[in-house]
C-alpha positions, 0 to 999 in steps of 0.5 A: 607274651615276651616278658623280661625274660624272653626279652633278656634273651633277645637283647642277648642274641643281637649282641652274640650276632652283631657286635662288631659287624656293620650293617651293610643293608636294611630290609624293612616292611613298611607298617605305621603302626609298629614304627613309631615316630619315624617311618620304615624307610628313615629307620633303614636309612639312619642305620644303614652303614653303621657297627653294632657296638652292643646291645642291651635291655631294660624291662620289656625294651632292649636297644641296639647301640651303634657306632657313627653319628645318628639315633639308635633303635629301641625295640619292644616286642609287644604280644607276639614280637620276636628276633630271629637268625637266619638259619638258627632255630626260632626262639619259642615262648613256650615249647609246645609247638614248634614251627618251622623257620626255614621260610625267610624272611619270616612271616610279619617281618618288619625289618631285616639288618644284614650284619657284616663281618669283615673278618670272616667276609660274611652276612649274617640277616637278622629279624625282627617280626611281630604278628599282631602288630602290638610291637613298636620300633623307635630310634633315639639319641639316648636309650637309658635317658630319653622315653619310653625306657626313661619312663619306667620303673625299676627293672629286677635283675638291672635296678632292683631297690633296697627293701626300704625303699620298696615297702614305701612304695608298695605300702602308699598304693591302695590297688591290689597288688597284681595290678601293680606288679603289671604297672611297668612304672612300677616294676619294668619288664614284670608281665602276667607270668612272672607276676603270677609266679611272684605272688604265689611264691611270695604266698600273696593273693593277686587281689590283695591290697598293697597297703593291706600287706604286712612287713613279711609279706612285703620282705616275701615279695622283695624278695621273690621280684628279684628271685624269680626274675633272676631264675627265668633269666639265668634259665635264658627264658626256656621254660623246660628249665624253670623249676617244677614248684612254679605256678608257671609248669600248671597254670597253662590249661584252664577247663571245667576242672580245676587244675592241680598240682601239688603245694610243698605238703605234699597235698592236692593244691588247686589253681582257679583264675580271677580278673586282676589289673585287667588280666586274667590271673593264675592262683593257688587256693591253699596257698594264696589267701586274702586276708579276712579284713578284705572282703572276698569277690563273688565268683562266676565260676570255678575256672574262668573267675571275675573280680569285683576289683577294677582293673587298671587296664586291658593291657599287659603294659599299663601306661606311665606317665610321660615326661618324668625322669626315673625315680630308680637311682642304685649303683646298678643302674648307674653302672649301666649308664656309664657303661653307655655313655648316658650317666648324667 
């Protein structure tokens, strides 16, 4: 599914297309599940008219900031939700196969904005689609200060807190800490992959208990959060481009055999999948342990694995809690507000 990466790189696309043009005409399909409270014809009619002055993203939501008097969109995409150009190639989560984009407007459609530039006289359409419907579509008066951003935790390439404060907050948790990469009021914009990869080139275990962890796991994995996001960010989300030592180039076929790869030895390293946090989990045998006073699960098999540990949620977004103002306060994050006009 999109994570910050791939959501980085649509916030980026919208602004490349539309800042400075107007949005002469919305084009929506109506869906009550994705708008989320407001209905498809509201969100065309609030927007209608008005100029993209930017756009901008924070963990796994981005938001298009507009000119004029009214609310503005924030976006999540969900399992399967992406943006598009007409007459660009459509964006791909994983290159492996490539499907056609010359069908327009594209299939699971949800809106349409006709950006319109007054220089040049032209229109450039641009989409916003989700096939499985687990996207949603709000419009607010305050992207950065009002839910569900609000809601959220630190974001890694925006927010990142200092080491001090992140120990803190890993070492007062007792679930395992795969499950609490994938708490989005934890750590926003973090989803399977990325968790994945973070734990294993921190070499921690997806089911290690985060108050288990000692200070140079904790120091690895601060470390790691900010690197490995900012590495899938600068590589704009295409996966040709990560490194070839990430987890993430192997970790894609699961079958009777166990698949391999090589770990910085040089030796046959082995990858099995356990259950953590609610989703199924990629690891490195010789590379990720638990330590010996955690007792190890009993598996059931070699490449599809269960862990005894409960999982917080079947979702790859687990709730946070409503109505409570952000804990995160940096630098960053305060440049970032100012700059959109949300500093308090």
């Amino acid at each position: 599914m999109p994570e910050l990466p791939e959501v980085e790189r649509a916030a980026a696309l919208v602004k490349l297309v539309g800042k400075g043009k107007s949005i002469r005409h919305v084009d929506t399909a109506e869906d009550t599940i994705v708008y989320s409270g407001v209905s498809h014809e509201e969100f065309a009619r609030e927007i209608t008219g008005r100029t993209v002055k930017d756009a901008a993203r924070y963990g796994k939501c981005f938001f298009i900031e507009l000119a004029g008097v009214g609310r503005m969109p924030v976006l999540h995409f969900g399992m399967t939700g992406m943006v598009e150009v007409r007459g660009q190639p459509r964006p791909q989560y994983r290159k492996k196969t490539e499907e056609s984009s010359e069908t327009w407007p594209p299939r699971f459609m949800k809106f349409v904005l006709h950006l319109h530039d007054e220089e040049s006289d032209t229109v450039t359409e641009l989409a916003f689609s989700d096939a499985r419907r687990l996207g949603r579509i709000r419009l607010v008066t305050s992207p950065l200060t009002e839910s569900p951003i609000a809601d959220l935790g630190f974001d890694p390439i925006l927010c990142m807190p200092p080491l001090g404060d992140f120990k803190k907050s890993v070492l007062k948790r007792s679930c395992p800490i795969k499950a609490l990469l994938l708490d989005q009021s934890f750590s926003a914009g973090v989803g399977n992959y990325l968790a994945d990869e973070i734990l294993c080139q921190a070499r921690i275990h997806p089911e290690q208990r985060c108050n288990t962890l000692d200070g140079e796991q904790v120091a690895a994995l601060h470390h790691q959060v900010a690197d490995v996001c900012r590495i899938a960010v600068e590589a704009n989300a295409d996966d040709d481009k990560y490194p070839e030592h990430w987890l993430f180039q192997h970790r894609w076929v699961k079958s009777t055999l166990s698949a391999r790869l090589l770990h910085p030895t040089g030796e046959p390293a082995t990858i099995k999948w356990i259950t953590v946090g609610g989703r199924t989990s990629a690891y490195v045998v010789q590379l990720q342990h638990l330590p010996s006073k955690q007792a190890p699960v009993s598996h059931t098999s070699q490449d599809d694995e269960e862990s005894d540990l409960t999982p917080l949620s079947s979702s790859d977004d687990l709730p946070v809690k409503r109505g409570r103002k952000r804990k995160v306060d940096t630098p960053q994050l305060r440049e970032i507000q100012k700059a959109h006009g949300t500093l308090p």
